[in-house]
C-alpha positions as CSV (number, residue, x, y, z in Angstrom):
1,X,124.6,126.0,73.9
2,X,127.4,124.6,71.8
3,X,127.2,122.2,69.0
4,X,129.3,119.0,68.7
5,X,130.4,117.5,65.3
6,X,132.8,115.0,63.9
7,X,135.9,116.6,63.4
8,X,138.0,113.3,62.3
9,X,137.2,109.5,61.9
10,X,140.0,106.7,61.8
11,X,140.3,102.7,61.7
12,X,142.6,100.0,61.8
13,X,141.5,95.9,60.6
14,X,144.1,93.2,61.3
15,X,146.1,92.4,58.3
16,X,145.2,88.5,58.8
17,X,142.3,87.8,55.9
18,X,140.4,84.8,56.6
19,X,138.1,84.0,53.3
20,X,135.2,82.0,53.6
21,X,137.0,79.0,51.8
22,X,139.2,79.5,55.1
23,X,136.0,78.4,56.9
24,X,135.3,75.4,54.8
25,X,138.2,73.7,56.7
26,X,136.7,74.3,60.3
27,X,133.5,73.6,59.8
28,X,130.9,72.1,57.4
29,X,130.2,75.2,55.2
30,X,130.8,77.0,51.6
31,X,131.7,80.0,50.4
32,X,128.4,80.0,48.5
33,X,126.2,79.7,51.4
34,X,127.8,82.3,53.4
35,X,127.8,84.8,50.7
36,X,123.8,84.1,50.2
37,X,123.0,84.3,54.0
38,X,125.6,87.3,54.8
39,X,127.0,88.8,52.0
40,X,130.2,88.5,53.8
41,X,133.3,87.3,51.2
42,X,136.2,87.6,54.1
43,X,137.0,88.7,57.5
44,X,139.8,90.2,59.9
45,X,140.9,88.2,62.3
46,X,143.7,89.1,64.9
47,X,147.2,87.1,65.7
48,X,147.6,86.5,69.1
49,X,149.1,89.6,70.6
50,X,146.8,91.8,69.7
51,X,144.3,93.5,71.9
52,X,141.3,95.1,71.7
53,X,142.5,98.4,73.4
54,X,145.4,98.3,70.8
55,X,143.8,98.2,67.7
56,X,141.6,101.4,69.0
57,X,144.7,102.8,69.7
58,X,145.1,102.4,66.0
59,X,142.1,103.6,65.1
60,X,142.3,106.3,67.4
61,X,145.5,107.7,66.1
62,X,144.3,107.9,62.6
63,X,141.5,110.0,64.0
64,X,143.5,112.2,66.0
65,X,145.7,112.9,62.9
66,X,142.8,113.5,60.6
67,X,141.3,115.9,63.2
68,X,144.4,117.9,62.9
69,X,144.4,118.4,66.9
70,X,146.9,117.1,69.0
71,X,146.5,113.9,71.7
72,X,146.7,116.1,74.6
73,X,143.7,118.4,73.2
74,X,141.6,115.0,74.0
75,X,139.6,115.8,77.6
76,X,137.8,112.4,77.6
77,X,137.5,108.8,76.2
78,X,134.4,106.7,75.2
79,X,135.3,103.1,74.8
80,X,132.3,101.0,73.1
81,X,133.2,97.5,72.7
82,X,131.5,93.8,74.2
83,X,134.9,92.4,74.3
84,X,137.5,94.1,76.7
85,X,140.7,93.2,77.2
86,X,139.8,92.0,80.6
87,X,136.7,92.0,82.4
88,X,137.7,94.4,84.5
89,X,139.0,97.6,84.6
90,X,137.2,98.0,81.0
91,X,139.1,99.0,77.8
92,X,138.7,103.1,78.0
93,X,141.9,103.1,80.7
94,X,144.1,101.2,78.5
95,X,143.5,103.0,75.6
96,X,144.5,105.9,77.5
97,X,147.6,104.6,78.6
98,X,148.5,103.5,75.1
99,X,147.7,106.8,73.7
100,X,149.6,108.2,76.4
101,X,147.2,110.6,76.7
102,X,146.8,112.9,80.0
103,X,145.2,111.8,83.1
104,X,141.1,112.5,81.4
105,X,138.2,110.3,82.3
106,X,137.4,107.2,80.3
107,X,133.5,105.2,80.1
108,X,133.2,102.2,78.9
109,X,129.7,101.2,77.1
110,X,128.3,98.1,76.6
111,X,125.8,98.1,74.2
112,X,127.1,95.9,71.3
113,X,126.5,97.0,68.2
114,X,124.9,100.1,68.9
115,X,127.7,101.3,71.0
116,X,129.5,103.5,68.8
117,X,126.0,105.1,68.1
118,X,125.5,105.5,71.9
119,X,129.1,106.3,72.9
120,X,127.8,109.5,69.7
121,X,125.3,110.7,71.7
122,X,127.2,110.6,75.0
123,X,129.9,112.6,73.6
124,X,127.3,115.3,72.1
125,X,125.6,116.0,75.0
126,X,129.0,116.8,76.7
127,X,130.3,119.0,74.3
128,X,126.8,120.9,74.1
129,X,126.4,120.7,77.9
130,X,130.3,122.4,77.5
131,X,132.0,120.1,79.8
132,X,134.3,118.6,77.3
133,X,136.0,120.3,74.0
134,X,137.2,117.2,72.2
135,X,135.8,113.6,72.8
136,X,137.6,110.5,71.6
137,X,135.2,108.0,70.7
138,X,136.2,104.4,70.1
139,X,134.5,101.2,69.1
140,X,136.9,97.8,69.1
141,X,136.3,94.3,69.4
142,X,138.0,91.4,69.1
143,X,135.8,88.7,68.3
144,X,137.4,85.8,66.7
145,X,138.7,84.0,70.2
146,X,135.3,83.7,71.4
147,X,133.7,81.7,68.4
148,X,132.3,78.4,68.1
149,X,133.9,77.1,65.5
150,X,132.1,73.7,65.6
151,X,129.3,72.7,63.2
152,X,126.3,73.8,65.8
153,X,128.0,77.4,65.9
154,X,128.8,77.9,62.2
155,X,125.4,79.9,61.9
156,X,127.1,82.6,63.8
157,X,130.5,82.5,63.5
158,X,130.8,83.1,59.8
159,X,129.4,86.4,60.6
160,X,131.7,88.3,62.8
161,X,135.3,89.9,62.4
162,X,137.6,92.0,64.1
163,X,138.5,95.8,63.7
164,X,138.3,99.3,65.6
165,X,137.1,102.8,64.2
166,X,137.7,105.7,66.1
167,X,136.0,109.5,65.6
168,X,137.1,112.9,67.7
169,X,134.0,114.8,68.7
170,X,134.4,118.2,69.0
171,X,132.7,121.5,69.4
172,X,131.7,122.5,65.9
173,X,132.5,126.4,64.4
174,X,130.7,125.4,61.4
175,X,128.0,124.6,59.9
176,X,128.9,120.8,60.3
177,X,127.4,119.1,63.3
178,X,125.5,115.8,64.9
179,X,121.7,117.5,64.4
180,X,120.4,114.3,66.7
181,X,120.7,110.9,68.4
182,X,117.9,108.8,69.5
183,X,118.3,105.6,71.5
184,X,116.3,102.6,72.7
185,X,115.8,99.1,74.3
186,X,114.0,96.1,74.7
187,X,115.3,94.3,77.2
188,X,112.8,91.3,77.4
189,X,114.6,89.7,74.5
190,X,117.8,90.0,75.3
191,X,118.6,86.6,75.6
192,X,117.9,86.3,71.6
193,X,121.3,87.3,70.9
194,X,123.9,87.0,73.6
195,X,126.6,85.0,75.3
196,X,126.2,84.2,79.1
197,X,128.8,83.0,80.5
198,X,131.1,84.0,82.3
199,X,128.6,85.6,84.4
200,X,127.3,86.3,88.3
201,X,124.9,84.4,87.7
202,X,127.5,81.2,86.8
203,X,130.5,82.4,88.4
204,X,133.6,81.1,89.0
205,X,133.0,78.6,91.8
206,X,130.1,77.1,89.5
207,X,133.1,77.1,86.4
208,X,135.1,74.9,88.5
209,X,132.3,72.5,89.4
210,X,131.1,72.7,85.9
211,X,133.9,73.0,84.1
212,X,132.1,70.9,81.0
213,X,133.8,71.7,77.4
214,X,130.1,71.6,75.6
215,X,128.4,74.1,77.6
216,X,127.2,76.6,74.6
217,X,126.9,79.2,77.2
218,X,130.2,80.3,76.6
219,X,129.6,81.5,73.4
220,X,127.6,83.5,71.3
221,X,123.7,82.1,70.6
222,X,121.5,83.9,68.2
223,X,117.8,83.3,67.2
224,X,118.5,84.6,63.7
225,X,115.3,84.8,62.5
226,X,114.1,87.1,64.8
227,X,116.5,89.2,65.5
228,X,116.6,89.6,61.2
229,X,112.7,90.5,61.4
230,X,113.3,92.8,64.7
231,X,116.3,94.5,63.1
232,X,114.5,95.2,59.8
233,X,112.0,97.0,61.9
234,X,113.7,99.1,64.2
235,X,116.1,99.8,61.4
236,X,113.4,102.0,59.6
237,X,111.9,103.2,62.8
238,X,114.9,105.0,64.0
239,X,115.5,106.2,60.5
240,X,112.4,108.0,60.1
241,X,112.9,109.4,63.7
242,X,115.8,111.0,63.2
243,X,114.5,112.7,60.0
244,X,111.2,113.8,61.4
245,X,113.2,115.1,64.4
246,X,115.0,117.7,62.3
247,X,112.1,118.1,59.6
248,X,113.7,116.0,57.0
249,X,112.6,113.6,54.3
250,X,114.1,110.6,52.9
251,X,115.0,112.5,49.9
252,X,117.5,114.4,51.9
253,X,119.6,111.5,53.0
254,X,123.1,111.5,51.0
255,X,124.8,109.3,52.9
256,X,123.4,106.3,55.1
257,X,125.2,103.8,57.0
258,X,124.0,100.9,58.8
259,X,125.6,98.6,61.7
260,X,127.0,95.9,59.2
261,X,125.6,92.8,60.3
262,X,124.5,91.8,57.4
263,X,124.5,93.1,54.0
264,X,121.0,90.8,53.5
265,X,119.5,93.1,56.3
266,X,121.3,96.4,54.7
267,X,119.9,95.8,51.3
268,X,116.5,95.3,52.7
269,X,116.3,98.9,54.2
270,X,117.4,100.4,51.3
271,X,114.6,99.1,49.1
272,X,112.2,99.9,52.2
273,X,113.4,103.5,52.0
274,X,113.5,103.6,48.6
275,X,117.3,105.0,48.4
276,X,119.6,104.7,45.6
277,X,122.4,102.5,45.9
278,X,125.2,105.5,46.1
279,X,123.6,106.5,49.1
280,X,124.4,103.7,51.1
281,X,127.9,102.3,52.3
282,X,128.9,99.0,53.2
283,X,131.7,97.4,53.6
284,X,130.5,94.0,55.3
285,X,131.4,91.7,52.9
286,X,135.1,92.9,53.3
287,X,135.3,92.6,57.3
288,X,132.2,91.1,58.4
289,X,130.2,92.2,61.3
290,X,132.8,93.9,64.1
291,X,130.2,95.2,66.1
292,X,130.5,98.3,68.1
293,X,133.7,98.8,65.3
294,X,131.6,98.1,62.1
295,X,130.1,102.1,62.4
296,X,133.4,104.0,62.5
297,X,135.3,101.4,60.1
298,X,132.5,102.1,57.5
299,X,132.9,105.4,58.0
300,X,135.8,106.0,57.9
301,X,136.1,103.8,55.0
302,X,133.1,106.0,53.3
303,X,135.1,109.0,54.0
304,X,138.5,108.3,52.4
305,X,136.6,106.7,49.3
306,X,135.2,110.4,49.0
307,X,131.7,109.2,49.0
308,X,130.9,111.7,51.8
309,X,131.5,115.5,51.4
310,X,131.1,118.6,53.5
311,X,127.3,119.8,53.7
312,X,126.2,116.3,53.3
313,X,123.2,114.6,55.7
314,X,124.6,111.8,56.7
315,X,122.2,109.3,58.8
316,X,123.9,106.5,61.1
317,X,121.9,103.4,62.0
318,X,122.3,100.2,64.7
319,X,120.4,97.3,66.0
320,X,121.8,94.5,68.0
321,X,122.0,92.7,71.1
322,X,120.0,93.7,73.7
323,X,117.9,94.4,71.7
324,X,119.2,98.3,71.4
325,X,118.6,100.3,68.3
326,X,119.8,103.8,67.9
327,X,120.2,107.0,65.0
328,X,122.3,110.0,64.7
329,X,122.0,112.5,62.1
330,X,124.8,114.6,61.2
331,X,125.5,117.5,58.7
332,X,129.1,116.8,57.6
């Protein structure tokens, strides 16, 4: 059977900063608080013609180049993202045409913030299963044109940005190579954190009978307090399973990186797991949580900072909507 590894990682933020005093003007909040609650100092957020399909072009393009294969090597595209250029076709298709790329098959995943995690362990299974020798795998959103940027949504939108990251997934002749990836639900709480509408369940007929300008519905609604006590959980539990999977310890982590959603929640695992401070990477209080993007930015970021070298175990973590949770371990 073959093994897969990350060959090259890549990502592209808008250059549109939006600081936290930025906020102060849209709704009734401070810099101070938002820093206390999130950890988040500033945000990217997009002008209006970009897309989400064209910032992982971006992204992708940086990762092709750092892969040192060429676009047409590419057999097959994983898209992870919760906002899609359109609803449908999804955003895998676009980025293909964009890329240019040959006719190959593209998925879309919707799994939020643990997308790029799940889009991983999609594109490992291929390349061990040997259908596919090089997998592009993209997570992108776009999330500041769905925000409630009214008082009652301010708990939520302070939080998010928008930004792509992009890794190739390829079959490894190394000793580098994604050891695991574990993945799980909970579906009965999925309306903690979500946005409902537009849905089949309030479709367009009922939009144009109801087309009222307050219904919340439209964007995103967050318990916070559970979802900060659920994510602090799983967190840990899909850490641990990743290590015990391939008879590891704590102690053998060099490199972990969380989903950033916030750096609160981040800081809370490290102390759990008792890791040093250089073994962890974020980068949320520069970009704010982008989702399925925030993996692959980090990354990536991690990566060109040098904090990750070759040999390293490297342990990628998610929790989000859904709820979903999910772990890959990786020997860089």
């Amino acid at each position: 059977m073959s093994r897969s590894k990350i060959k090259g990682v890549g990502f592209y933020v808008p250059d549109n900063i939006i600081k936290n005093s930025d906020l102060e003007n849209l709704m009734e909040t401070t810099d101070e608080w938002i820093k206390e609650r999130t950890g988040i100092e500033e945000r990217r957020w997009v002008k209006d013609d970009m897309t989400t399909s064209m910032m992982g072009a971006f992204a992708a393009e940086k990762a092709i180049k750092n892969s040192n294969i060429h676009k047409d090597d590419i057999d097959f595209i994983i898209f992870a993202t919760l906002s899609p250029d359109f609803y449908f076709p999804g955003s895998g298709v676009l980025l293909q045409h964009k890329l240019k790329l040959k006719e190959v098959g593209a998925m879309d995943i919707r799994n939020q913030c643990s997308g790029f995690i799940y889009g991983l362990s999609v594109a490992d299974q291929y390349i061990k299963s040997g259908m596919y020798n090089n997998i592009l795998v993209v997570g992108s959103e776009i999330h500041s044109g769905g925000l409630d940027m009214s008082n009652s949504g301010r708990s939520v939108s302070v939080i998010f940005g928008d930004g792509a990251g992009a890794a190739i997934v390829s079959k490894s002749d190394d000793n580098s190579e994604i050891l695991s990836t574990h993945l799980h639900s909970q579906g009965k709480f999925a309306e903690e954190l979500a946005v409902k509408k537009p849905a089949t369940t309030f479709w367009i007929n009922k939009i144009i009978e109801d087309p009222s300008e307050d219904d919340k519905g439209y964007f995103p609604q967050m318990n916070g307090n559970f979802v900060f006590k659920s994510a602090v959980q799983r967190f840990e539990e899909v850490i641990i399973e990743a290590l015990n999977h391939s008879n590891f310890c704590i102690e053998d982590i060099d490199m972990l990186i969380t989903h950033q959603a916030n750096l609160r929640i981040s800081n809370y695992i490290r102390k759990k797991l008792n890791l040093d401070k250089k073994k962890v990477f974020n980068n949320i209080m520069k970009y704010g949580n982008t989702t399925a993007a925030s993996i692959p930015i980090a990354l990536s970021e991690a990566i060109e900072k040098k904090k990750i070298k070759k040999g390293d175990i490297v342990c990628l973590a998610a929790f989000g909507s859904g709820f979903t949770w999910a772990s890959a371990l990786i020997r860089w």
